[in-house]
N, C-alpha and C positions, 0 to 999 in steps of 0.2 A: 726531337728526333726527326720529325717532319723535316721540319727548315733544313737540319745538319744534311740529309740526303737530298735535297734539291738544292743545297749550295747556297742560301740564303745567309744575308747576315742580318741574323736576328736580333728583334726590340723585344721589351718586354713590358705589358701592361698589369697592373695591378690594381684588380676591378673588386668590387664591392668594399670597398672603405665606408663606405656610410653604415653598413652592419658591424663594422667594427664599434661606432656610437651606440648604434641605435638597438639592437640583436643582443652581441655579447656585453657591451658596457663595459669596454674595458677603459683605462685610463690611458691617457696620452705615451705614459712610458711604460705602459704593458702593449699597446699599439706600437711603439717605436721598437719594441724588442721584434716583436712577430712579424714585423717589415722586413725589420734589416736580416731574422734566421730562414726572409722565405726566399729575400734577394740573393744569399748565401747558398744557398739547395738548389735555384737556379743553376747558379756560377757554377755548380760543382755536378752538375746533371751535364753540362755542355762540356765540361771538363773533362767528362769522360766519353762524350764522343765523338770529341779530339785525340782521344789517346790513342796508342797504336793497336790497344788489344780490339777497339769498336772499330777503327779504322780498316782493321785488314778485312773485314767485313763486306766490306764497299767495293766495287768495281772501280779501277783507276786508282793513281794516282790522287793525294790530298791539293786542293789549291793553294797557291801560295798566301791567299788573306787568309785562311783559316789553320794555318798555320798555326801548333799550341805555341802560343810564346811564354805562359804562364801566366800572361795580365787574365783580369775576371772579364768574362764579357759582358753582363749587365752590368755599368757604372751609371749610378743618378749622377753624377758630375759628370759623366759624358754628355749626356742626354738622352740616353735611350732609354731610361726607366720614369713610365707614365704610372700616378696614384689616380684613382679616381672609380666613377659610379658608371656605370656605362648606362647604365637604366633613368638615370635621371640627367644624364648628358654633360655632368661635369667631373673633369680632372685636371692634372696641372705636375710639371716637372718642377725639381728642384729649383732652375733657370728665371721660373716665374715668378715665384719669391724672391730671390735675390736681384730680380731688376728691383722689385717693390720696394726692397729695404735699401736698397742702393739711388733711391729716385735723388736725381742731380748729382750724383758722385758714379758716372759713367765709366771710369776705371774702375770704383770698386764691386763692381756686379759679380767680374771674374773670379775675384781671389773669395769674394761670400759663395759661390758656388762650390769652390774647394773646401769650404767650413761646414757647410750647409746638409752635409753627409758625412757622418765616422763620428770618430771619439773627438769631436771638439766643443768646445764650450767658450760662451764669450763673457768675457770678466769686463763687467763693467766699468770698474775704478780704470782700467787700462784700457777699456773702448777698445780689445781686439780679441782673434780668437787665439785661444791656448787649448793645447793637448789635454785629453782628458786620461787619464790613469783610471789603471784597474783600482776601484776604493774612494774614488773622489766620488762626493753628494751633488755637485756640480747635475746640470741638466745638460745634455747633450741639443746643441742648435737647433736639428732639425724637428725634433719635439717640444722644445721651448718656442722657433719661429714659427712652426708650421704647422705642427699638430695640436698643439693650444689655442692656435686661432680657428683651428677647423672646429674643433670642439665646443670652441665658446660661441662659435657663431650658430650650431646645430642645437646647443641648450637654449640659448633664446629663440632660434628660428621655430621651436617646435613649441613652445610655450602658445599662452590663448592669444595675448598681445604681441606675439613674434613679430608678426609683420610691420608695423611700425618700428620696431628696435631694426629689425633689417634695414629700413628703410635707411633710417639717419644713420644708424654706424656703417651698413655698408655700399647701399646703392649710392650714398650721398659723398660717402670715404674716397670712394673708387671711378666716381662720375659714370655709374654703369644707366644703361637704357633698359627699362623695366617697366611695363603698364601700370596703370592705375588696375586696371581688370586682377592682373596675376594678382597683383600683393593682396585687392584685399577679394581674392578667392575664398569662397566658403564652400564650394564642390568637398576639396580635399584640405585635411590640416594644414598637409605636408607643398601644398600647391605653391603658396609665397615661397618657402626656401630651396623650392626647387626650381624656380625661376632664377629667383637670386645666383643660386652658386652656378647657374647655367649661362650666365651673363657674367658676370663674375670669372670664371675657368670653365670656358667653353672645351668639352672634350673635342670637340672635331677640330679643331683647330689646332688643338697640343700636338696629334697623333697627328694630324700633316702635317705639321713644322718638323716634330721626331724623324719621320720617313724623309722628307728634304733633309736633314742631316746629316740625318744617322747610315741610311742606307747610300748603297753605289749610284751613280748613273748611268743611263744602261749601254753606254758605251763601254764601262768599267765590269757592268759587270755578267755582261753577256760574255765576254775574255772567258770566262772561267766560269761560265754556267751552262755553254753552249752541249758539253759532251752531256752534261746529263738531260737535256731538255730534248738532244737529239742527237740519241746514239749512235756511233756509226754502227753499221750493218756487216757482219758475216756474207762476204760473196759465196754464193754456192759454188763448186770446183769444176761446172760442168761449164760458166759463163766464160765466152771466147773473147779472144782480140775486138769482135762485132759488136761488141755491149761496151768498149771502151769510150767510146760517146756519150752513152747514158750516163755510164757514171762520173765521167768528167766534169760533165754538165751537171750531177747531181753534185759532187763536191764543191762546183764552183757556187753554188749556191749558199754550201752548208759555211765555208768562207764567208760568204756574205751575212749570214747570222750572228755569227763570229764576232765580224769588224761592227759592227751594228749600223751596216751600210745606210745612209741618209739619199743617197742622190737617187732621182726618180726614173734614171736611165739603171736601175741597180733592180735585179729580180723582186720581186714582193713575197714579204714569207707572214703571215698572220696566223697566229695559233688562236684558237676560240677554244675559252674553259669551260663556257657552261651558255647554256639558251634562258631568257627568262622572259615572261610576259607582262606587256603592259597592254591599255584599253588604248585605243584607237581615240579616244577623246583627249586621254595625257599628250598626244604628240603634238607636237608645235602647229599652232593654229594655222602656220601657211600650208599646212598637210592633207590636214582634217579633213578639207571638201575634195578633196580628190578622192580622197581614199571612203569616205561615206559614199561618193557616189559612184565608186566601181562595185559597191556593194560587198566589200571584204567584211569578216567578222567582227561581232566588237572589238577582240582581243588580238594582239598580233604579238608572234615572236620577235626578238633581238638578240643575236647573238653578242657578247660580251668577248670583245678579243683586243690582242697585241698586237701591234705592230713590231717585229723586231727586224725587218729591212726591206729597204723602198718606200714609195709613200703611195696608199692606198687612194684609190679615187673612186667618186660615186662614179656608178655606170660602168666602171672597169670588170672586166671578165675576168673572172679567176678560175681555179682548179680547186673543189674540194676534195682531200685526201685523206683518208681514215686512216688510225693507227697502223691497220694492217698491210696500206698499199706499201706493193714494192714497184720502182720503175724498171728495175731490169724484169720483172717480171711480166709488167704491164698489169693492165686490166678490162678486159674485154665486155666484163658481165654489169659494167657500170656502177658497180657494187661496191667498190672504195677510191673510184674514182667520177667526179661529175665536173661539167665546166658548169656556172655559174654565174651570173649576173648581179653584182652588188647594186641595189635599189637606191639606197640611201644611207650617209654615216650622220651619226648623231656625236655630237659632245657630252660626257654626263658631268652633271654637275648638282652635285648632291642627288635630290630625288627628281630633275628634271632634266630634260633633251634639248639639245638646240643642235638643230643642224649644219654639217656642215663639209664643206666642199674635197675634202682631203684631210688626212690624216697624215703623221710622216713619223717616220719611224721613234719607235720608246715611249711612244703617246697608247694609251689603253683608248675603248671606243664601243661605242655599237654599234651593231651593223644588221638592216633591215632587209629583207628578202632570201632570206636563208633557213627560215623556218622551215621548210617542206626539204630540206637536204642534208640537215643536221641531227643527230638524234640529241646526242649529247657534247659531244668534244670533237674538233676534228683541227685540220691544218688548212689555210688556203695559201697558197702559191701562183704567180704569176706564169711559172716553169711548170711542164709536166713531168718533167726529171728530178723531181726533189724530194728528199728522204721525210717522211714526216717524223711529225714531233711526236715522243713517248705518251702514253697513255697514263694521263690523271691516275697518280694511287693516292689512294683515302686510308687516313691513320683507323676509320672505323668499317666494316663490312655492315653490308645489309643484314642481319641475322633475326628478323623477326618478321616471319610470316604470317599474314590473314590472307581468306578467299573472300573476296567481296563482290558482291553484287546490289543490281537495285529492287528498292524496295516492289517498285511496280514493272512487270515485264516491260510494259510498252515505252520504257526511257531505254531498253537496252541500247539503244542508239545514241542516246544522249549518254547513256553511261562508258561504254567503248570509245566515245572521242574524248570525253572527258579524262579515262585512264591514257589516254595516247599525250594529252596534252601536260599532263602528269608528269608524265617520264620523261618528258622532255626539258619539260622546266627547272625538275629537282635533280639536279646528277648523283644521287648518292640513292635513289632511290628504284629500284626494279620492281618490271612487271613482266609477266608472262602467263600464259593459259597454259594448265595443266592436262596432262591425259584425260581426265575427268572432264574437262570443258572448264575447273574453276578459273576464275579469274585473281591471281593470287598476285597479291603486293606486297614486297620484301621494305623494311623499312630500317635504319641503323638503332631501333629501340622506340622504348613506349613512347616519348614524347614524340621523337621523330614522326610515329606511325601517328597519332592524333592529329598532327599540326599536317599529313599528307593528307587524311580522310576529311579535315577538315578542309582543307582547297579543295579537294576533289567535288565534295559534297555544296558547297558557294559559291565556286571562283568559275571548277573547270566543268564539270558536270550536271551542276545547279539542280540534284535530282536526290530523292533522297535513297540512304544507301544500309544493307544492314552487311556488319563486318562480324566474321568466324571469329572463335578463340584462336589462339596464335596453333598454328600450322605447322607439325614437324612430319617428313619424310621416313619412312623408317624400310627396311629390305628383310627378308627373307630366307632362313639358311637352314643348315641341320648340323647336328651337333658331329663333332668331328676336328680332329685335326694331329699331327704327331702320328703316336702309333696307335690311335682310330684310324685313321685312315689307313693305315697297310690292314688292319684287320678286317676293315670293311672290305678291301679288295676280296677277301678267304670267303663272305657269309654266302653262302647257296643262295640262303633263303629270303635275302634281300628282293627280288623281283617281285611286283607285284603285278595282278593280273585282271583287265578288265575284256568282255566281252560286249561288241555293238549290239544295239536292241531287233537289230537285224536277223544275229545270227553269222554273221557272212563274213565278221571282222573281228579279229582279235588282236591282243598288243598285250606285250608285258615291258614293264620298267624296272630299271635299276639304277636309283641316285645316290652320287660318293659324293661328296665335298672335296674342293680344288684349294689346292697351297694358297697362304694369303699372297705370296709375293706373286705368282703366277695372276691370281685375280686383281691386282695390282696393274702390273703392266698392261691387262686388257683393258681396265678403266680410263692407264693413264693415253690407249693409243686408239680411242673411239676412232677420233677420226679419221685417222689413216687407215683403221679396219674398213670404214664404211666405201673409205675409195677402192681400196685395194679389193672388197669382196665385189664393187660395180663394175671391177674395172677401169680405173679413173686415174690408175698414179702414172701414168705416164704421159705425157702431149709435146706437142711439136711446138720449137721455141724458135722464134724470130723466122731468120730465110736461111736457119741452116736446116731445121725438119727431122735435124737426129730427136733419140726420145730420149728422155730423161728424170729423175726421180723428180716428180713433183711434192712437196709437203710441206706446209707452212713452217714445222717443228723441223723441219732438215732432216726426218728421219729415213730412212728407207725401210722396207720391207725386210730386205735380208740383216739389218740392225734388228729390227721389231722380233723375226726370227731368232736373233741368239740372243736379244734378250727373253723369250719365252724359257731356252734353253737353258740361259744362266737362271732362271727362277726356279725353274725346277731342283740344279742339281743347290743351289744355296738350300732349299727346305730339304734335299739328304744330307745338307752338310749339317744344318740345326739338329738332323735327327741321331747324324752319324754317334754321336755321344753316350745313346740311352738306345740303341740298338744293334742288332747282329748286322754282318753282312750278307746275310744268306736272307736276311728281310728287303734289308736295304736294295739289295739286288733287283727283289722280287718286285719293289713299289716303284725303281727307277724304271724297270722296264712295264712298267703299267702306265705310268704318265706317260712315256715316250711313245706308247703306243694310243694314249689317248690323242697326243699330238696330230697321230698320222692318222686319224679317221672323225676328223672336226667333220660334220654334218653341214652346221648349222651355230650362228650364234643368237643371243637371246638376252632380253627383250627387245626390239629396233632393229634386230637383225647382230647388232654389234656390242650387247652385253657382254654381259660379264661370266654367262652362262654358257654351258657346252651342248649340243645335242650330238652324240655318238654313232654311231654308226655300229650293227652287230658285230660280234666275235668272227672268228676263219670260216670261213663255209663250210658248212655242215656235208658232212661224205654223201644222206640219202636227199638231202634240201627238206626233209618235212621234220616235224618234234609234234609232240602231244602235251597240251595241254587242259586240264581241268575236265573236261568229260570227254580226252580219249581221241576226241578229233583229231584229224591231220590235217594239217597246214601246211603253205609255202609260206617262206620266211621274203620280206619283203625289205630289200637294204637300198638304202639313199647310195648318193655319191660324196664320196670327200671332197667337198666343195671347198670351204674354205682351210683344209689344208693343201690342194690345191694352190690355191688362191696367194698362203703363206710360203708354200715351197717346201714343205713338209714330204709330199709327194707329187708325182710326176702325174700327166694326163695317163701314160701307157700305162702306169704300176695300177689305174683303176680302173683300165679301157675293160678289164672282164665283165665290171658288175655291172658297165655302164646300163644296161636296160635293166636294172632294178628289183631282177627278182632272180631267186636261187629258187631252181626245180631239175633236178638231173633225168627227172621222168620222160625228157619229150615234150616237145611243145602244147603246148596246151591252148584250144581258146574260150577255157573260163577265167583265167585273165584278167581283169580290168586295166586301160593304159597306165602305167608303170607311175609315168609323170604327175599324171593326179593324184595317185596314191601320196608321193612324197608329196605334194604342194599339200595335202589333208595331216601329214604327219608333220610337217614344219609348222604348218598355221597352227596345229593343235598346241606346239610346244611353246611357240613364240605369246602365245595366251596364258600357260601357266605362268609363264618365266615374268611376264608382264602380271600375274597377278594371284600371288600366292595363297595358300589355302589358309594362314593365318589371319588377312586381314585385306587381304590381296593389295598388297604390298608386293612390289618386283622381286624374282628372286635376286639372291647373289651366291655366285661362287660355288656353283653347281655344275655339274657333269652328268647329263640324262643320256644314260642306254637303253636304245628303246627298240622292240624286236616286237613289228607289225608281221600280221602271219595274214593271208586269206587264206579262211578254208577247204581243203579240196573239194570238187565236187559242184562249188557253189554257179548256180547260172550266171550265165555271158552278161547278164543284167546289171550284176552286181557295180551300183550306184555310190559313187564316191559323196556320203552326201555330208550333212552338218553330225548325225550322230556318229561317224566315226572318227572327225573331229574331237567329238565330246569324249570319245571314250579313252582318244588319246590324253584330252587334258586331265581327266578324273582318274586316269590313269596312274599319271604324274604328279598331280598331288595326292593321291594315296601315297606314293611311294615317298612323297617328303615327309606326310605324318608320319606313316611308320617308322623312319627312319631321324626320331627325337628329335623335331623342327626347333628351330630359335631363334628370335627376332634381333635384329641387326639395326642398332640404333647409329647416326652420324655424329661426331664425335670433333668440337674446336680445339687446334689448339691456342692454351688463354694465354699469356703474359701478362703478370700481372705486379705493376710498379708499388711498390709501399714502405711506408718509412720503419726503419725495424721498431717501432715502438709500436704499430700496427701490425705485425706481422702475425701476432696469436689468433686476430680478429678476422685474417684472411685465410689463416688455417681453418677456423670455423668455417667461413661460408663456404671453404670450396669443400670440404668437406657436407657440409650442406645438401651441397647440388649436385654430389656423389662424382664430383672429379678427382682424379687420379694426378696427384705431383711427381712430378717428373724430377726435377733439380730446383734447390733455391740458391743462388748465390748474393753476396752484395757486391756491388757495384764498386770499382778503385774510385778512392778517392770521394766517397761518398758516402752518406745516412740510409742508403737505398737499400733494397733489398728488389731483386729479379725472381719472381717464383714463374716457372715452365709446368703448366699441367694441360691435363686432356679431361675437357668438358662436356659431358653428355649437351647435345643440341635443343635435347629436349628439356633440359633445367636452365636455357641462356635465356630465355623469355624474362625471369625476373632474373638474373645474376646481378645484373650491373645497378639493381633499385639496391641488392642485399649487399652487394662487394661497397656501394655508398654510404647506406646507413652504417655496417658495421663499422668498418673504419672511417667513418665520421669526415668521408669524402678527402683521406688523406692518399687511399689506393686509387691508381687506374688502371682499366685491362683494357687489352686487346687482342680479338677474337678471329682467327681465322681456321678456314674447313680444313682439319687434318685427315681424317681419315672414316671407315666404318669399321665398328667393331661390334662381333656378335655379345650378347649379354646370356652368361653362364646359366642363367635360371631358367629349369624347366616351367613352362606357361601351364604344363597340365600336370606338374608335380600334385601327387597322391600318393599320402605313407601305404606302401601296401608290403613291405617285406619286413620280416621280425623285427631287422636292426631298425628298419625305416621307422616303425609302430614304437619303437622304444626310443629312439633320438626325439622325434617328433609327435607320440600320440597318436590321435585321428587327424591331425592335421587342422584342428581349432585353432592352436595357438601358436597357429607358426607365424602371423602377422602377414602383411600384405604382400603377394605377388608381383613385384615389378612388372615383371614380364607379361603376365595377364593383365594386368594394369593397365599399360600403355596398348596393350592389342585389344582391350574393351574400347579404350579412348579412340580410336582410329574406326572402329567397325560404328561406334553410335555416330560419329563425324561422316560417315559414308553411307548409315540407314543399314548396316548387316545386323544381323539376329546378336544379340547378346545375353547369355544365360546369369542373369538377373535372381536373385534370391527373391521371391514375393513376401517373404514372411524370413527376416533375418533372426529376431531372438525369439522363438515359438518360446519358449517359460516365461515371458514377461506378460506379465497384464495390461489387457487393452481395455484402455481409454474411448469410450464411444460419445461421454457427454458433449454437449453442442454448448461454448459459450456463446451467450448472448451478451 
């Protein structure tokens, strides 16, 4: 799938053959069957995403090579299907056999290569090959040439006296170069014939002869790989006649990628996939002393990149360019754009460097002095007008989190460069520091995560390190949704109410739950909320100075706007079905009106979460609450509906000073401004951390009606407990209001042959995912199962999705969505029905839900109510053995 969407024309290796000996035991023509049904499954996996129904899938047009012609695309008679051990370094194509059998008969290597795979059989008495029929006892060639001599050679290699038998039949057969040392190796059994068959069928040499073949050259096949390595770009509609330069100059460029330009008067375009390090000792000795005595670190970065036009030279200035730079945009803040000085290019050749003066285009390379400007992947350009290349996507996501740290505070220095150098090296693998301060490492899975902790812990950090159980994120909500929530708009008695230790401050709250699609399009337009609430989407382009929607996503505000709109009325439209109009009315005109009185959003400012602004102004401005007192009610401004266009500055220029008092001015008062800046902070600290687990909220809408009360002196100090009593305020009012934890949720794909498919209903069933559709595949044994993965069961799936289907499944996991989980955390039978379905609640079995919010509070040091004494009827055991 990889290859088919980046345009590749794929080889195919077929690795671990020596456990076909050695593990299963199977015989030559039970190996020769499982060969040829797994080159067949191949053929027929590519087969289908060549078709039109996987094709329309794809952005473009199909290229004219990949074109279905109905030939199979792995053919061992082509060339491009390699057998072999990668672990022990040998393999070997059909081709290399049939020069062997063919030695001095140079014509007939060809036509044995045509024999040497399929139903043929060679008949001795006629010395040629003949057709094998369905029913003939005949042995099929490539089992009789190939696979009976790998066999007989692995029965005696593995014997006590192997190494001698290898010697004479085969290092002696084949004139191979073999130590005295290897063969008579007594380290490992297996050391002799693993030498042997490595000198013998050298894998690295198969698999670059294969690719010299089998694949394009890159003037062939840059033709038709160019749109997907480097899309062209959507103009935004505001760019004038004045930018027709840039982009001239930038397509003249992407031309040149195209033609896979060579001449060194031609732009330079280098893509770099990945940074990796080597020790400052590995570089070529004419290096060494230079570089020990500018005093640089043991280890130095090298970026690993392409030439696809121009030819690159040491000392040559370039432009580094991040996926994100645009030229007509420019870039000011240096941030995806830097110019650059190439130090030095290396040759790789195998596991070593040799330097070298130039590079020219289609030739791959390393390139030194680019550590400090690369994180992971970027484009260099000789042009500062040039479109970069797409951003690396990986068949697997990072999905397995730890917090790590070191073991002894005083390496944190050592420890933070070590993760820097980390992320840089492994591109598949993230780091970032959490709100907490953790220092969390996303890894693509168990092994993945061992083999990171372990460079980190030797290579990059050399400090030692202790790592968390894996790390799942979870959010915050209340039960709700449908026709909850229009009823929750009707409860009075929703509000809850706290007073400051003061005296002098009071607040009550009331929290509804917001439509998922609503909370939806807040998540998916962070960022352009964060501009839009600073101020930020507008600036002045080039030397015309008009303003214009700035947005990476092309969105605008007044877009963002009616999708808010269209969110709303699609959740009356789900409801319209199972309710009245005279409701539906009643809830459409309550979100619309929550629209027009946004406060504030939450947590970061630009959550997911609402803070509200009170009801109409009240006719006397005061209300009593709880012992009687009167107060002034004290309202924010509609900022960010504002902000949104929801409403105008005039429609809120009345409240603008903050406080509703019809009485006459008063100066017991406190400044207006601080009060809101104490009712913002207070909310942005719930929303950021919930009273279940403090977990951020999500999906909430807080109305919040801060009062001072009359009377109180001019004094009256905006300090941290009014703060407090707003946030204690607002989680009171999510417990009351049947909280529930909101776990993240992949969606999996997950490949299997239908003879597995029960095995993978088990495990996802298992890890409590939810299937969506299974279909099979056209033209194929396959089967496609679509489901939604709790995030919190992905830590072991892919160990359980192996073992059960016995490694014939593979998935693939990416962040679909949040979803609240139905089960009350503080469920207690307490109503008749409840006491008769369930008892006392002994035997209802484990709470998920408290489950995972105990798991989160002991990973964060909060209180968790712990049973000290689980079965009181059992007897305790006090004796001491000795």
């Amino acid at each position: 799938r990889k290859a088919f969407a980046e345009r590749l024309r794929p080889c195919l290796v077929l690795n671990k053959l020596d456990r076909l000996i050695t593990d299963l035991r199977l015989d030559p023509g039970e190996a020769y069957e499982r060969l040829r049904r797994i080159v067949a499954e191949a053929n027929s996996v590519y087969s289908t995403l060549r078709s039109g129904s996987y094709f329309s899938l794809l952005d473009g047009p199909a290229p004219a090579q990949q074109a279905d012609d109905g030939e199979d695309t792995f053919v061992p008679q082509k060339g491009n299907v390699v057998f072999g051990c990668a672990r022990d370094g040998w393999g070997f194509r059909i081709q290399d056999f049939a020069s062997v059998m063919a030695m001095g008969r140079p014509g007939q290597a060809s036509k044995l290569v045509e024999w040497l795979w399929g139903a043929y059989y060679w008949d001795k008495e006629k010395k040629k090959a003949m057709s094998l029929a369905n029913g003939m006892k005949q042995q099929p060639m490539f089992m009789e040439f190939v696979l009976k001599r790998l066999w007989k050679v692995y029965d005696h290699g593995l014997k006590v006296d192997g190494a001698s038998w290898l010697h004479d039949h085969v290092v002696q057969t084949f004139n191979l170069k073999v130590s005295e040392r290897e063969l008579q190796s007594r380290d490992r059994p297996k050391a002799a014939l693993e030498a042997v068959m490595r000198a013998w069928l050298p894998l690295a040499e198969t698999v670059m002869t294969m690719i010299v073949e089998c694949t394009p050259d890159p003037v062939a096949a840059q033709g038709f790989r160019a749109p997907a390595l480097m899309p062209e770009k959507e103009l935004p509609t505001w760019v004038s006649a004045e930018h027709a330069g840039i982009v001239a100059e930038a397509e003249k460029v992407r031309r040149c990628v195209v033609a896979c330009s060579a001449s060194s008067s031609d732009p330079v375009v280098v893509f770099v996939s990945k940074m990796f390090v080597v020790k400052q000792k590995d570089l070529p000795p004419t290096l060494n002393h230079v570089q020990e005595a500018a005093g640089e670190p043991e280890e130095c970065f090298l970026a690993f990149a392409r030439v696809f036009s121009g030819v690159l030279h040491a000392g040559q200035k370039v432009f580094v360019l991040s996926p994100m730079y645009d030229p007509v945009k420019g870039d000011t803040t240096g941030k995806h754009l830097k110019e650059v000085e190439v130090q030095q290019l290396y040759e790789m050749l195998g596991e070593g460097l040799r330097p070298v003066a130039s590079v020219d285009t289609g030739n791959v390379a390393a390139i030194k002095g680019l550590g400090e400007h690369i994180m992971k992947t970027a484009t260099l350009s000789s042009m500062r007008n040039c479109w970069p290349f797409a951003s690396m996507a990986f068949q697997v996501s990072p999905i397995l989190k730890v917090a790590v740290e070191p073991a002894n505070v005083a390496d944190l220095a050592a420890f933070r460069e070590g993760l820097s150098l980390l992320n840089r090296a492994d591109p598949l693998v993230e780091y970032s520091i959490s709100e907490k301060g953790e220092h969390v490492l996303a890894a693509a899975g168990k092994v993945h995560l061992e083999h990171c902790v372990k460079n980190l812990r030797e290579r990059f950090a050399k400090v030692e390190l202790n790592v968390s159980e894996p790390l799942v994120s979870f959010k915050e909500t209340i039960q709700g949704e449908g026709a909850g929530l229009i009823d929750s708009l009707k409860d009075p008695q929703g509000y809850v109410e706290r007073i400051a230790p003061d005296g002098k401050f009071a607040v009550r709250v009331k929290v509804i739950r917001l439509p998922d699609a609503l909370v939806k399009v807040l998540e998916e337009n962070e960022e352009l909320l964060s501009r839009t609430i600073k101020g930020q989407t507008t600036r002045s382009v080039g030397a015309i100075g008009s303003q214009c929607p700035w947005d990476d996503d092309g969105r605008s505000v007044a877009v963002l706007r009616q999708d808010m709109l269209t969110a709303v009325e699609s959740e009356l439209e789900a409801l319209s079905a199972r309710e009245d109009e005279v409701k539906l009315e009643s809830y459409r005109k309550a979100l619309l009106g929550y629209l027009h009185k946004i406060w504030a959003l939450g947590p970061s400012q630009v959550g997911p979460n609402l803070l509200l602004m009170p009801g109409v102004k009240l006719s006397s401005g005061l209300t009593t609450i709880q012992n009687r007192r009167e107060g002034i009610l004290v309202r924010g401004r509609c900022h960010v509906s504002e902000k949104l266009g929801f409403v105008s500055v005039s429609d809120d220029a009345e409240i603008s000073n903050g406080i509703i008092d019809d009485s006459g001015p008063s100066t017991d008062v406190p400044d207006p401004e601080a009060l809101r800046n104490i009712i913002i902070s207070g909310f942005q600290q719930v929303t950021n951390a919930g009273p279940l687990c403090d977990e951020p909220m999500w999906g909430l809408a807080f109305i919040v009606e801060p009062y001072i009360f009359s009377g109180s002196p001019d004094s009256v100090n905006c300090s941290y407990q009014h703060k407090a009593a707003v946030r204690e305020a607002c989680r009171a009012a999510v417990l009351q209001s049947k909280p529930r934890l909101v776990e993240p949720m992949y969606f999996c794909e997950v490949t299997t042959p239908i003879e597995r498919l029960g095995s993978v209903y088990s495990v996802l069933g298992d890890c409590r995912a939810k299937v969506q559709e299974a279909e099979m595949q056209l033209e194929t044994f396959l089967y496609m199962v679509h489901a939604h993965l709790p995030v919190a069961e992905s830590s072991e799936f892919s160990e359980k999705l192996w073992n059960g289907s016995s490694g014939a499944a593979t998935a693939r996991l990416t962040f679909s969505h949040w979803e609240a989980i139905p089960q009350d955390p503080f469920f207690v039978p307490k109503t008749k029905e409840e006491i008769e379905e369930f008892g006392d609640g002994s035997n209802m079995g484990p709470n998920l839900a408290k489950k995972l919010i105990d798991s989160v509070r002991r990973r964060k040091g909060l209180h968790v109510d712990d049973k000290v004494v689980k079965h009181g009827t059992k007897q305790r055991t006090r004796a001491k053995k000795v």
